[in-house]
C-alpha positions, 0 to 999 in steps of 0.5 A: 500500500502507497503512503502519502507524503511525509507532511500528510502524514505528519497532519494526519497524526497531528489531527488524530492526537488533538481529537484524542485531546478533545475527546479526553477533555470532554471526558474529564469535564463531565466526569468533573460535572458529575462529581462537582454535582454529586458532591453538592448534593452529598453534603448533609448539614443536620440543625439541633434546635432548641425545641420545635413547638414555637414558630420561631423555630418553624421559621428558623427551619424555613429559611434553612431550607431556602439556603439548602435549596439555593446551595443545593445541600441536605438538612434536617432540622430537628429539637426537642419538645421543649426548651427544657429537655437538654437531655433529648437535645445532646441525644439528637446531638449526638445521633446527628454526629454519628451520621457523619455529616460534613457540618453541623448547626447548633443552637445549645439550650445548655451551652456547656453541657454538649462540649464533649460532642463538639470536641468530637465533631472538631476531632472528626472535622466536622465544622460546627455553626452555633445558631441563636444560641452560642456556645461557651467555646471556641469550637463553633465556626461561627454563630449566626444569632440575635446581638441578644443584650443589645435587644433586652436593653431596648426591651428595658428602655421601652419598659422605663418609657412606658412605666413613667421611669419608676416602680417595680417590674419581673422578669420571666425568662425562659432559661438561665443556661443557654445563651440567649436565655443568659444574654436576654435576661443579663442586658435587661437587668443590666440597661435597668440600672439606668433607671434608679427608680425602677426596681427588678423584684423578681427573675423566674425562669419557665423553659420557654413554656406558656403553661409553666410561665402563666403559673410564674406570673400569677405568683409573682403578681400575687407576691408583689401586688404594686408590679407595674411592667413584666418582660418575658424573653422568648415567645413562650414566657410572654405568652405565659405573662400575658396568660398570667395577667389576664387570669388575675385580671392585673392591668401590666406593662408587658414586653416580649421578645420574639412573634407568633399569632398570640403576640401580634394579637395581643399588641394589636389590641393593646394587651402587650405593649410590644415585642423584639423580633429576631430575625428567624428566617435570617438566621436559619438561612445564615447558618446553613450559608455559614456551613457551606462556606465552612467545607469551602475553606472561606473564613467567617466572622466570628459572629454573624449578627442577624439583626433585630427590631422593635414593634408595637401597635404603630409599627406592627404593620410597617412592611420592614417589620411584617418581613420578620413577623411570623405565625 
């Protein structure tokens, strides 16, 4: 058999090699797409909430689920019954970590008692996201929260305002161990000492829970029959003073702190003066955006303030608030 020229040939193998090259790099560009994708949707970023019943945590599981959808990752997003039970929550703490997930969010309702686990999620390199409450270590990436002492001292000055800047006020707080539970009720107390004549009779504690909260409330106004204003940190103990007011038929300046139906029901008609809202969807989105980051080696601060707002009958229905309010 003839062969062609020398050159001929020579651009024969040329072209033969840089289809070879093609056909190589399409290879590794769509084996590299499927990997890229498939990675993407293996990644799993369980949330240990704090409970699951008040629809501020509904609303923090919402806006996880919008960045899991926009990142194109797995979550789940779990807590226990109530805010008290820190036991079931380092149960789910530790059930979360023992699927290997590539991060986790936390929201510790006892922020010392689950440093054992997160030794062991740092040990795994599993990074760690704290979310509205911190955690007394330095094992968390990052904490996405609520500037929690900044917003009670706005609570304790709409308080004096409202009050005439003298008497007697309560607080019921939802707990002395997590850190919202700690900053809520130390930045009230704390902005409280600007107001000399206005003195804090009484720190109750009901997890969070309404029932529990109502029954704290009336043994306080029974106790202190003169008690002009009383401050509840979280959806729940509000709720539980408002309940509490209304049984022993007491005319009180109530705050709160957070949303839900009840509340914006009761500001609407004046029964509570006003409330601080968090930014739940905020958070939640910020936490899952924060574990992302994370596994892609991105540094992060070591707080992302999520922001907060007071709202009262003349603001409730302000378009800015309404954006934070939910049901």
């Amino acid at each position: 058999m003839q062969q062609g020229p020398p050159f001929y040939n020579h651009k024969r193998r040329l072209e033969m090699i840089k289809r070879r090259a093609v056909n190589i790099a399409v290879g590794l560009a769509l084996a590299l797409g499927f990997s890229a994708a498939a990675v993407a949707e293996d990644i799993y970023i369980p949330l240990i909430s704090k409970g699951f019943q008040h629809q501020f945590w509904q609303a923090v599981k919402t806006g996880s689920e919008q960045a899991a959808k926009d990142y194109n990752v797995k979550v789940s997003f779990e807590g226990p019954e109530t805010e008290a039970m820190v036991d079931k929550q380092i149960d789910m703490l530790s059930a979360a970590l023992g699927k290997k997930p590539k991060a986790i969010g936390f929201a510790a309702l006892d922020s010392k008692a689950a440093l054992p686990l997160l030794k062991k999620a740092q040990a795994a390199h599993i990074p760690v996201v704290a979310f509205d409450s911190g955690v007394d270590s330095d094992i968390p990436v990052t904490t996405a929260t609520t500037d929690n002492k900044a917003a009670a001292a706005l609570a304790a000055d709409k308080m004096a305002e409202l009050i005439g800047k003298e008497g007697e006020v309560a607080v019921v707080a939802h707990d002395q161990t997590s850190r919202t539970g700690i900053d809520r009720r130390d930045g009230f107390v704390e902005r409280m000492k600007a107001y000399p004549k206005i003195k804090i009779v009484s720190i109750q504690y009901g997890a969070g829970d309404q029932l529990k909260s109502t029954e704290i409330t009336k043994s306080i106004l029974q106790a202190y029959p003169h008690l002009k204003g009383a401050f509840g940190t979280n959806e729940g103990s509000a709720i539980g003073v408002l309940n509490g007011a209304k049984e022993t038929k007491r005319k009180l300046v109530i705050i709160g702190y957070d949303s839900g139906k009840q509340q914006k029901d009761a500001i609407k008609d004046g029964s509570m003066a006003g409330a601080i809202t968090q930014n739940p969807v905020g958070i939640g989105y910020k936490t899952v955006e924060a574990a992302v980051k994370a596994l892609k080696g991105e540094k992060l601060p070591k707080v992302i303030d999520t922001g907060f707002y007071w709202y009262d009958k003349s603001n409730i229905n302000d378009p800015k608030i309404v954006a934070v309010l939910y049901d």
